[in-house]
Every structure is written in structure tokens, then in C-alpha cells.
C-alpha positions in Angstrom: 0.0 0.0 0.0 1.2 3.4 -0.7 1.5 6.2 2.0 0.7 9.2 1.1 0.3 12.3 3.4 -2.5 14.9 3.3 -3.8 17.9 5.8 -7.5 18.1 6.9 -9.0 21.2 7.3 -9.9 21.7 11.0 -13.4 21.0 10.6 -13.0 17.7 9.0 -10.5 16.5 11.1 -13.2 17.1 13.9 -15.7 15.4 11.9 -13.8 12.7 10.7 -12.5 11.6 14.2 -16.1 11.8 15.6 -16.5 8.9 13.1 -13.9 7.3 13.9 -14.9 7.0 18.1 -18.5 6.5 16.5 -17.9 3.5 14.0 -14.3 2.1 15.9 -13.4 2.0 11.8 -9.6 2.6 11.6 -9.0 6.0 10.3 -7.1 4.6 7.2 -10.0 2.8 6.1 -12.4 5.4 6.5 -10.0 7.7 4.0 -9.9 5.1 1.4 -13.2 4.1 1.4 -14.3 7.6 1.1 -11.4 8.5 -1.8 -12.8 5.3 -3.5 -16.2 6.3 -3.4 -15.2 9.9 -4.9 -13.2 8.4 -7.5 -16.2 6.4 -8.7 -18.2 9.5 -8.7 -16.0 11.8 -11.0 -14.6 8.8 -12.9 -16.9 6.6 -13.4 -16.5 2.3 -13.3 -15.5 2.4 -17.0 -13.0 5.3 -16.7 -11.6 3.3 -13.8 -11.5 -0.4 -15.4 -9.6 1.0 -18.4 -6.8 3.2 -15.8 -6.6 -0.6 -13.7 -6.3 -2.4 -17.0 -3.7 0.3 -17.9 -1.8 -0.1 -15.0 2.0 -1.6 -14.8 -0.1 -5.1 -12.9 -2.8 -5.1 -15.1 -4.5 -8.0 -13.7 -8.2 -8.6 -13.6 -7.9 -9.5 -10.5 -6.9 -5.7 -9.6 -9.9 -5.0 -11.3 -11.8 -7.4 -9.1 -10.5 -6.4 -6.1 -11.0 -2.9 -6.2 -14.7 -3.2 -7.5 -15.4 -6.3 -5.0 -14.2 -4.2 -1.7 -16.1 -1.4 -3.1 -18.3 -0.8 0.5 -20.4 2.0 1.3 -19.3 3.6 4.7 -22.4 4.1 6.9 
């Protein structure tokens, strides 16, 4: 997995560690699940099959896996 490092505004920091003691959900799932679901949004599934296919793996199962973990936070 790659690390990346990002800043929260103030008010989403608050919000998003309110989830965090709310759901127990470890705060690195809760950021990719919610990049995920923004990156289906803009992108769309077909935009993102063809950028996975793309990719240096290019494996279906890549393909699979990211669409088959694809959860909806709640």
C-alpha cells in the first residue's frame, strides 16, 4: 500500500475523528473508502476499469478487487 500524506481542514479532522470513536473504523479505512467512493463518482467504473487495466499489474484480478471491496461507509 502506498502512503501518502494529506492535511485536513480543521473542521474535517473534527468530523472525521467523531466517526472514527463512532464506528471504531480505523482511520485509514475510512479515507480510502471515502477516496474510493469519490473516485467512482468523478470517474466513473468504466473510466476506472480502463486506468486498472492500464496499469503496470494489469490483472483482472486488480480489477476485481478494487470493485469487490467497493463498500459504502455508513
Amino acid at each position: 500500500m502506498t502512503k501518502v500524506k494529506f492535511n485536513l481542514d480543521d473542521e474535517l479532522a473534527i468530523l472525521l475523528q467523531a466517526y472514527q470513536d463512532q464506528s471504531g473504523t480505523d482511520r485509514d479505512a475510512i479515507i480510502n473508502q471515502a477516496v474510493k467512493h469519490l473516485l467512482v463518482k468523478k470517474l466513473g467504473k468504466k473510466r476506472i476499469a480502463q486506468l486498472l487495466k492500464d496499469s503496470e499489474d494489469g490483472s483482472d484480478y486488480q480489477l476485481e478487487q478494487f470493485f469487490s471491496s467497493y463498500d459504502w461507509l455508513e
